[in-house]
C-alpha positions in Angstrom: -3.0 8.1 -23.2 -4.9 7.8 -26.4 -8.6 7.0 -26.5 -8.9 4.7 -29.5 -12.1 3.8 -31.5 -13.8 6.8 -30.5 -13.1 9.0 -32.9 -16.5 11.2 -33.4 -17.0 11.4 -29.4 -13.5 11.5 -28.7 -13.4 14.8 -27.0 -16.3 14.1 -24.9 -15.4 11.3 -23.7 -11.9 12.4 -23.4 -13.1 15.1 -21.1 -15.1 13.0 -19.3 -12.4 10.5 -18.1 -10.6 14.1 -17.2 -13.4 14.8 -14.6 -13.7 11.1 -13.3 -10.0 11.4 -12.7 -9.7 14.8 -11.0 -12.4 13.3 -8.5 -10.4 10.5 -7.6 -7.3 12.2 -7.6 -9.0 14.5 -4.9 -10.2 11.5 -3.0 -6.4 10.3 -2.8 -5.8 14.1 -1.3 -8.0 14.0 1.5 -6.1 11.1 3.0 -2.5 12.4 2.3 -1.8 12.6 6.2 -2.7 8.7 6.5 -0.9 7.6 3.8 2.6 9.5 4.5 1.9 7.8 7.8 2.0 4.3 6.4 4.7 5.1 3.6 7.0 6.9 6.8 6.3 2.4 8.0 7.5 0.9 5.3 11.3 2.3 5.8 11.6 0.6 9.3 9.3 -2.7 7.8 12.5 -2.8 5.4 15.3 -2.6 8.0 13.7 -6.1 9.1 13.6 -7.5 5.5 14.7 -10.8 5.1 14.3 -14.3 2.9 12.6 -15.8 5.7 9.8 -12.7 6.4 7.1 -11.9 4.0 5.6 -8.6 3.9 2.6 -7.5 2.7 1.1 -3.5 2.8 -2.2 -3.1 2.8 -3.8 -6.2 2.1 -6.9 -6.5 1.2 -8.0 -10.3 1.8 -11.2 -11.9 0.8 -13.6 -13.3 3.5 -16.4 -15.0 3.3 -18.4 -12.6 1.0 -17.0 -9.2 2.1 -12.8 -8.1 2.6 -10.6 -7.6 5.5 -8.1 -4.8 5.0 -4.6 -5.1 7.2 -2.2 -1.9 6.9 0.8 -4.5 7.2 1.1 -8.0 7.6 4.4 -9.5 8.4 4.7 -13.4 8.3 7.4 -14.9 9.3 8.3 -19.1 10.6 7.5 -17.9 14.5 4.9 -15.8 14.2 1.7 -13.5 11.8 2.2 -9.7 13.0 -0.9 -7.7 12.3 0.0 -3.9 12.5 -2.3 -0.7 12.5 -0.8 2.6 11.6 -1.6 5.5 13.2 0.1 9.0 12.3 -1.8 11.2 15.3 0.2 14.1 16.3 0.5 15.6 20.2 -0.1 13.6 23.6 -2.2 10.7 22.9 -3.8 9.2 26.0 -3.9 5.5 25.6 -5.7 2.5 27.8 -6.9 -0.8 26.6 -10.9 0.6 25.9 -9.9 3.9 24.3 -7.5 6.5 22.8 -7.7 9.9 23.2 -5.8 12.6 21.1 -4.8 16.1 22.9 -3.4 18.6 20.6 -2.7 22.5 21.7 -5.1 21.9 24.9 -7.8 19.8 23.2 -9.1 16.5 23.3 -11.1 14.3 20.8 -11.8 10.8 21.1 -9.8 8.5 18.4 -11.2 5.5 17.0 -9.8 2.9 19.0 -6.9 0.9 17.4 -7.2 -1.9 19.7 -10.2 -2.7 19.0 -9.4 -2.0 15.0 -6.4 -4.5 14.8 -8.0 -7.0 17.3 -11.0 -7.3 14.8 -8.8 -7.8 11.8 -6.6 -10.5 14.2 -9.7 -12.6 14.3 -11.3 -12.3 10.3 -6.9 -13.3 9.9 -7.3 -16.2 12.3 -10.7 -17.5 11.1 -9.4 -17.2 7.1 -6.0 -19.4 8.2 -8.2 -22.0 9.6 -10.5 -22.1 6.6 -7.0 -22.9 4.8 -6.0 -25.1 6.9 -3.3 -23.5 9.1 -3.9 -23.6 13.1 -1.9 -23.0 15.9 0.0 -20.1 14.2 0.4 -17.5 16.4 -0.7 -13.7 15.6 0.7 -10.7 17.3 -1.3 -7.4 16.9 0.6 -4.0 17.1 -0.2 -0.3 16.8 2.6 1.0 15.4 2.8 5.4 15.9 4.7 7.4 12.6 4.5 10.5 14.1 8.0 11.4 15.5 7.0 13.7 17.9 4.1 11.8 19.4 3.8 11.2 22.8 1.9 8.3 24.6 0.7 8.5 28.2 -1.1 5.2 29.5 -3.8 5.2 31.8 -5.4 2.1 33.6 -6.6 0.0 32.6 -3.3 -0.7 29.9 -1.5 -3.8 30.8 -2.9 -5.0 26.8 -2.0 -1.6 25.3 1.5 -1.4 27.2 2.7 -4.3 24.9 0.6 -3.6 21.6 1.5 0.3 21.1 5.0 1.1 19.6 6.9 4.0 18.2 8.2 3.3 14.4 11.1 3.7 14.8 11.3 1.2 17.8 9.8 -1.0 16.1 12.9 -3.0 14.4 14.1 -3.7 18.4 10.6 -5.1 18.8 10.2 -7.4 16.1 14.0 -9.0 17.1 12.6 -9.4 20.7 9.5 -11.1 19.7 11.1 -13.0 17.3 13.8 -14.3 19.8 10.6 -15.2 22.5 8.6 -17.0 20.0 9.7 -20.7 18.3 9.3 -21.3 14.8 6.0 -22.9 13.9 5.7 -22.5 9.9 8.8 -24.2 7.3 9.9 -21.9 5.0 7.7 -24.1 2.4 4.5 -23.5 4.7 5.7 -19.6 4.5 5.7 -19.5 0.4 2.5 -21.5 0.0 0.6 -18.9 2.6 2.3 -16.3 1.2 0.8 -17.2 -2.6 -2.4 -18.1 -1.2 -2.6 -14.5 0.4 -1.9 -12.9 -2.6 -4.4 -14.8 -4.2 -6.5 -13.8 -1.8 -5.6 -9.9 -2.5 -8.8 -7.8 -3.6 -8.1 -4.6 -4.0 -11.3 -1.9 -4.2 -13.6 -2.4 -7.2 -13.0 0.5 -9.9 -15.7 1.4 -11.8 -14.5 3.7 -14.0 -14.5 2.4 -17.5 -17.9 1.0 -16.2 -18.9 4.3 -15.9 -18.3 5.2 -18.7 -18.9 2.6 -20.9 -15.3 1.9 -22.1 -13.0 -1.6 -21.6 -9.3 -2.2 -21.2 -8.9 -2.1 -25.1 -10.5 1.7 -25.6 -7.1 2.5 -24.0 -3.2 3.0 -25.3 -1.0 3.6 -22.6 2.3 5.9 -24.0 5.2 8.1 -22.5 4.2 11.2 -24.9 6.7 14.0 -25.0 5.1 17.3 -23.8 6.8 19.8 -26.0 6.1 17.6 -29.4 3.4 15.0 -28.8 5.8 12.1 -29.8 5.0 9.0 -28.8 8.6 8.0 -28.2 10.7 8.4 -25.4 13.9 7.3 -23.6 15.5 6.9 -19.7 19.2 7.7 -19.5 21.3 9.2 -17.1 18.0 9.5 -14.8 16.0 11.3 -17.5 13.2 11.1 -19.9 14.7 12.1 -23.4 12.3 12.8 -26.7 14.0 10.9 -29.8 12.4 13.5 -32.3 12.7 16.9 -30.1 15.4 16.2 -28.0 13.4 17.2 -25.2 13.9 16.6 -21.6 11.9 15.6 -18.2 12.3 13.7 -15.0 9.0 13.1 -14.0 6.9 12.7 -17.0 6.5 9.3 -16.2 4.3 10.1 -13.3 1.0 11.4 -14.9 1.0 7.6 -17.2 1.1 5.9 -13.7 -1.7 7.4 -12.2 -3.8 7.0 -15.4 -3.1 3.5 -15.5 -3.5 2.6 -12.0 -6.9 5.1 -11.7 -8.2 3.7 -14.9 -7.3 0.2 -14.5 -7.5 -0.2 -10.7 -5.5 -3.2 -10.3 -1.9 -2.1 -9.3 1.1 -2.6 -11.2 3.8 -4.9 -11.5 7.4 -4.1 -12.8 6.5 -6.4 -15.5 4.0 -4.4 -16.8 6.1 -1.3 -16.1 8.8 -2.8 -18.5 6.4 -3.3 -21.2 5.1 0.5 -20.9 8.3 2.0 -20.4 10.8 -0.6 -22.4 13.0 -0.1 -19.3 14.9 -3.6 -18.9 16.5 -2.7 -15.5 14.3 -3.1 -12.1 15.8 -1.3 -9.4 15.7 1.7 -11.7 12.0 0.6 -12.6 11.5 0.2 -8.2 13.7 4.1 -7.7 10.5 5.5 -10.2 7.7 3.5 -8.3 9.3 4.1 -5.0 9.7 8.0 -5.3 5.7 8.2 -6.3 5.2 6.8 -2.6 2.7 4.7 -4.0 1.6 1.0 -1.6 3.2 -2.2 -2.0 1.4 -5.2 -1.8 3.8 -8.5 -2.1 7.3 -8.2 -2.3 9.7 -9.0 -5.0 8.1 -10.8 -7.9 5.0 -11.1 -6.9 4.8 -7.3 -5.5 2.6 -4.8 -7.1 2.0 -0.9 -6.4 -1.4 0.4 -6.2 -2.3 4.3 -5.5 -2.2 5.3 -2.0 -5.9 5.0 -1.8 -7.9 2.7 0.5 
């Protein structure tokens, strides 16, 4: 990343961006636990993939003055399935008020997903209606990503009973709702929604070329080689490869993504990841993205990866 126009405050402000970025790298830290949560999700959301289901990871949807954030949202012709992850470890004590964690002998009081994904269910149901879609049914889940999590229900649970799921049950789930429920949306109605969602998509406001008083333009994004500082570099045989030194790297890749996605805060598209990279092929451009566990939003075209950050 070269800082252009800048020349006789270059380091400064070079240093500065440095700072702003170790700070919100740390940020993204704190939450790790979450996010491998939700990322551990999205292997059993795929096992359900199909041309007739949309999904969308954490969607952030516009509201009336203020955004709605979903962990997933599945549409599909029957049926809108709102999901909240939840990657708590040891015996979680579960009724339709409350949850309650107990791990090695003690108890704390979790935020109750119920209430979490009921409150999204109804912003969800409120924006359809404001776009003209009624009588669309919405299921709300709780989905657990912790393998070795245990749930023990306690009355009253007759709600929770059919909202909490393990992950990896949840493929068996979605075929059992899907065969209960009849189709109410066409497969037009689906990709009109589905477009207007992503229309709808606002990710978190990034302030920090506001910050620092720089734009889009102050900013070159380029593969540089480590060992030589050339700007040219080239994938092959699942490698980085430096045309002047001959240098080699597998990952170098990763540090450009996270500048661009910190300093830009608007996700990234393959598109654009052919244009920085010159890489023509996408499933080798998806293997990169995929193995920097970063969140989906949209799928195929229209998808875009963000940082795991909410």
């Amino acid at each position: 990343m070269i800082v252009k126009k800048l020349d006789p405050i270059l380091r400064e402000v070079d240093e500065a961006i440095k700072r702003c970025l170790k700070a919100e790298v740390d940020s993204i830290g704190r939450i790790q636990a979450g996010d491998w949560g939700e990322n551990e999700f999205e292997y059993y959301a795929r096992l359900i993939d199909s041309d007739e289901i949309r999904i969308f990871h954490h969607i952030r949807i516009a509201y009336r003055g203020f955004a709605f954030q979903i962990d997933c949202l599945i549409l599909t012709p029957h049926f809108a399935i709102i999901i909240e992850i939840k990657n708590l470890k040891g015996v979680l004590t579960i009724s339709n008020e409350q949850l309650i964690q107990n791990v090695d002998g003690r108890q704390s009081r979790v935020p109750n997903p119920i209430a979490q994904v009921k409150t999204q269910s109804f912003h969800f149901m409120r924006w359809l209606e404001e776009h003209g879609i009624e009588s669309y049914p919405i299921i709300n889940l709780v989905v657990s990503t912790n393998r070795r999590a245990i749930f023990e229900f306690v009355e009253p649970c007759e709600e929770a009973r059919q909202m909490y799921v393990h992950a990896d049950n949840f493929p068996l789930k979605f075929r059992m709702l899907e065969i209960q429920n009849p189709a109410n949306l066409t497969q037009s109605n689906l990709n009109e929604l589905s477009k207007t969602i992503l229309a709808s998509h606002k990710p978190k406001y990034n302030n920090t070329l506001e910050k620092y008083g720089l734009t889009e333009d102050d900013f070159v994004f380029e593969l540089k080689c480590q060992a030589c500082g050339f700007h040219l570099m080239t994938y092959k045989k699942g490698a980085w490869h430096c045309d002047r030194c001959g240098e080699t790297c597998k990952d170098c890749h990763v540090q450009l993504i996270r500048d661009y996605l910190l300093i830009l805060g608007r996700g990234i598209s393959l598109k654009e990841c052919r244009q920085l990279f010159g890489i023509q092929s996408r499933n080798i451009l998806r293997n990169l993205l995929r193995k920097m566990n970063l969140k989906l939003v949209g799928n195929r075209k229209s998808a875009r990866y963000f940082l795991s950050k909410k």
